[in-house]
Structures are given as C-alpha cells and as structure tokens.
N, C-alpha and C positions, 0 to 999 in steps of 0.2 A: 856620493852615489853617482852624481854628475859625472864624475872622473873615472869612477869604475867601468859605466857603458861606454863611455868614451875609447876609452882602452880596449873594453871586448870588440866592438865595432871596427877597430883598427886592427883587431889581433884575425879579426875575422873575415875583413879586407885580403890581408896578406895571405891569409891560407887559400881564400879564393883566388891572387893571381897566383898563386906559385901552384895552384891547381891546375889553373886554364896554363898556363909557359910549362908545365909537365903535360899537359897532352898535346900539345903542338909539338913541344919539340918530340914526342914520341911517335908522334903521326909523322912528321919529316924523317926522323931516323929508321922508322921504320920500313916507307916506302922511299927512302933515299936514290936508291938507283931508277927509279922511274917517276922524279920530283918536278921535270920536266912537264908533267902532267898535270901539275897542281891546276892550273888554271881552269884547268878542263871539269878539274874536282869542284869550282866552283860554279861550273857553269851547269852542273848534274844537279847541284842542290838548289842553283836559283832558276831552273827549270820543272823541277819535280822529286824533290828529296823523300818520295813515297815511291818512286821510281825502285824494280830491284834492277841495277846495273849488274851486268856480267863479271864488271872489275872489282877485285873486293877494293880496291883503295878510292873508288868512289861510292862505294856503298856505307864505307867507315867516316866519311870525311861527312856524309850526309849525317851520317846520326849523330854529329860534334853537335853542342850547342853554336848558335849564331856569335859569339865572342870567339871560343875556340878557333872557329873555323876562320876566322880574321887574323885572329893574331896566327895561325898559320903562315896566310900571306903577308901576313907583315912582317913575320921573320925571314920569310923568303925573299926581302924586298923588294914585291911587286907591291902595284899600284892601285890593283883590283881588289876591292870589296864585293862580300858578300851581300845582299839586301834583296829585303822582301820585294820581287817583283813580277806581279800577279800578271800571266798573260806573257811572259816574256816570248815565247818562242812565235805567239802571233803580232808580236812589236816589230820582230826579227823579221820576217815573212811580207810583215806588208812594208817595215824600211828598204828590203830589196826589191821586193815589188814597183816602188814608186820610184827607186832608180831606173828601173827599166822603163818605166813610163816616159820618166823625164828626158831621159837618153836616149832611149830609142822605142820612141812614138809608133805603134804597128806591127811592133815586132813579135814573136807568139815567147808565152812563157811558159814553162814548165811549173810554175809554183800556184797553178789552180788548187781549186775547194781546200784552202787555207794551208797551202805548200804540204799537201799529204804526201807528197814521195820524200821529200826531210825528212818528215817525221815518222814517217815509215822505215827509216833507214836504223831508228832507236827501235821501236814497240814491236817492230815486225821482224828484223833481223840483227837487232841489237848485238848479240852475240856470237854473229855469223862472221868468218873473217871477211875482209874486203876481197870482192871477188878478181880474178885475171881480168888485167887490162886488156880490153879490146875496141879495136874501131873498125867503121867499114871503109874498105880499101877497092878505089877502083884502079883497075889496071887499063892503061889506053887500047889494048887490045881485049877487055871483057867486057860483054854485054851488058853485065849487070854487077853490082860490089859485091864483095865477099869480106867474110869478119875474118881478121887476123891479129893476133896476139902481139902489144906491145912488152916492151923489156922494162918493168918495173913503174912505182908509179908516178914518177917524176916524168915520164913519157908521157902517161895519161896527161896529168897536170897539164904538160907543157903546151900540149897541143891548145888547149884551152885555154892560157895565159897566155899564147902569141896570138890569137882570133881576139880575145878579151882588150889588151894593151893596145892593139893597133886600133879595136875601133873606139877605145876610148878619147884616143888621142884623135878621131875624127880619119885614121890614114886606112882603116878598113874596109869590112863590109858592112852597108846602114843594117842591119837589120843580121848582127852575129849569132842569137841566141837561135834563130833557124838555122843557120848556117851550122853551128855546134849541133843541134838536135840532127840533123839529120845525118852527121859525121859520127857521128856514136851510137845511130837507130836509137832514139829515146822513144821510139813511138813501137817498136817492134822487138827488143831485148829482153829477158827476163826481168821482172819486175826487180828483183835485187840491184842488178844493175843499171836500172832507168832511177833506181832512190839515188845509188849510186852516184851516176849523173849528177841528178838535181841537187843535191848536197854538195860536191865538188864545188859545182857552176856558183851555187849562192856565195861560198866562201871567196871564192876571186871577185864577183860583182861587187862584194861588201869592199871590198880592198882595193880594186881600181876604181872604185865610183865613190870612195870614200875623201871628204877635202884634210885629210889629217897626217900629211907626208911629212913634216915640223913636230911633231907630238914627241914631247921631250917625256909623255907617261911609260914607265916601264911594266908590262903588260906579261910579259913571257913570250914565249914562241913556242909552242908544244909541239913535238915530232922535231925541233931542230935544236935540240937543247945539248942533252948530254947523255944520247942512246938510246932515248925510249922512243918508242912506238908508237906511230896510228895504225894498228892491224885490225881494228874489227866495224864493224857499221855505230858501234856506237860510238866509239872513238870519233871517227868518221864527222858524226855528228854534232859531237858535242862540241869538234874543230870548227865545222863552218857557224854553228851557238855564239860560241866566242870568239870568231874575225868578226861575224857580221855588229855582234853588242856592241866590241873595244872599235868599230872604226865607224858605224853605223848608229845606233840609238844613244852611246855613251855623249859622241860628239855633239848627237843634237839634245841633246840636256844638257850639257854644257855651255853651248853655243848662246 
C-alpha cells in the first residue's frame, strides 16, 4: 500500500510540473515578441496583482500561480524572482528618497505624500500613451521660456542623465533635482506630465545612486531588449518599479 502512494505521489508530482513548464512555456511563446517585458510582468504582480493593467500580458502573467510565474523567469534566464512583497512601491519611494537625502541634503523633491506622481502615472493614466517630450527652452534673446518639443524620448531621458551623472559624480549642480524641476516646469505642466517627470527622474536616481555597477545578476533590460516597447504610463511605471527594486531595495537585502 506503502508503494502504491508512493507512486501516485510521484505520478502526481510529474503531472504537476509538466503542468506548471506548459504554462510558462505558453506564456513565453505566446507573448514572444514583446518577452522583453517579462521583468516588468513581474514587477505588476509584486506591486498589485488585483491591479487591472492596460497590457493583457501583464494582466495574464498576474493571474499565474506564484510557481508558474517563476519558472517563467527561470526559463528566461533571468535572475529575478517573484515574492510576496507587501508595500513594495513605498520601499521603492522612500529608497529614492533617502538617496536624495544622503546626496543632496536641501535639495527639493518631487516624490512628496508618498511619491503620488509615480503612482499616479499607473492608477491615473495607466493606459494613456507617454505624452510628447517637452522642455522649457530659454532663448538669450526671450524674456521669458517657452515649451518646445524634443525629438523622441531618449532626448527627454538624456537631458536628465547628463544633470543626473555629472552631479553624481560631484562635477554638477549641488542641488540638480531643482535644477531638472524647473527645466521640464514640474510645477506648472499638466499633471500627466509632471507623473511623467517624477517617474523618469526616480528611475535614473535608482541607477546612478545605486553601489551595484559589478552586479554579475541578470536582471533584463525592458525597452532595450528585442523591439518591445515602453509606450504607455504604465509601462512607464512599472520601468522605474523595477531599476529602482534590482539596484535599490534588492541590493540592500543583499548587502
């Protein structure tokens, strides 16, 4: 009788994983061309897997059980696990926070009453695409700036990672995150694009204020993978989610 359970136990093992390695690999072949995004799929369900996302492929990846959704990324050889973790976006929020603290003492943030323009960027226009890049532009000869439209959004980015890199590195301005707020009117834009903003800006703080330039972990790179897209504010969001977790809260758990 011993031998009999023994065997259904094991018979019923095996049907379980070639259960869970059929919906993984069906969830990857599925959304294959935009797999690029995996990471991002985990960062939707260990932020809010009651969440409905715009994406169906993070809406399907939420409803996997916690096994499935792993061996997902395990087939996809990354490094990142899924795990229950309560609170995570205000982990996220106050690890960039306390960078700006430590770095630059006095300087003003954008990530007040517990970084609402983030998260404003999911609940409020989750769905909405990323709006046109714009900054305000003074002319030597204008009295006052005017907003003009940059040419994609590695424009946007840049301007923000040459102010970011330099004063990280001490050869800036002390005090860049005003310097940035008032070159992109954070204080006067449409609310879409002051989330905008403040989502952008978190996702470089986590990454230049981050001590993990050695990190032999393979984490992914979403938007630089193999074609797919950050087009919408959730996306958006769930990008600066996951720089600030993998360089920011991962490292200090780790540590």
């Amino acid at each position: 009788m011993a031998k009999f359970e023994q065997r259904q136990d094991e018979r019923d093992e095996r049907r379980h994983a070639e259960e869970v390695k059929s919906q993984a690999v069906s969830f990857i072949s599925k959304h294959y061309t935009d797999r690029g995004l995996i990471p991002l799929c985990a960062m939707a369900a260990m932020h809010n897997d009651l969440h409905y996302y715009s994406r169906e492929m993070y809406r399907e990846f939420c409803c996997m059980t916690l096994e499935v959704q792993n061996r997902v990324l395990e087939y996809c050889g990354l490094d990142l696990r899924v795990v229950e973790e309560e609170g995570l976006f205000e982990r996220c929020v106050e690890a960039v926070a306390e960078i700006l603290r430590t770095r630059f003492p006095g300087d003003e943030s954008p990530f007040y009453d517990s970084g609402k323009y983030v998260l404003r960027s999911l609940e409020h226009y989750g769905g909405e695409k990323i709006p046109a890049e714009r900054i305000n532009y003074r002319s030597p000869c204008a009295a006052s700036p005017r907003v003009v439209n940059l040419d994609g959004a590695s424009s946007y980015e840049s301007r923000i990672t040459d102010v970011l890199s330099e004063s990280f590195r001490g050869e800036g301005p002390e005090q860049p995150i005003s310097v940035l707020e008032r070159k992109y009117g954070f204080n006067t834009v449409p609310e879409i694009e002051a989330c905008k903003f403040a989502t952008v800006l978190a996702q470089y703080i986590a990454i230049y204020g981050s001590k993990d330039d050695d990190s032999s972990k393979k984490y992914g790179a979403p938007g630089r993978y193999a074609g797919e897209t950050i087009s919408t504010m959730e996306d958006l969001f769930l990008q600066a989610v996951f720089e600030i977790y993998i360089h920011l809260v991962l490292q200090e758990r780790e540590a």
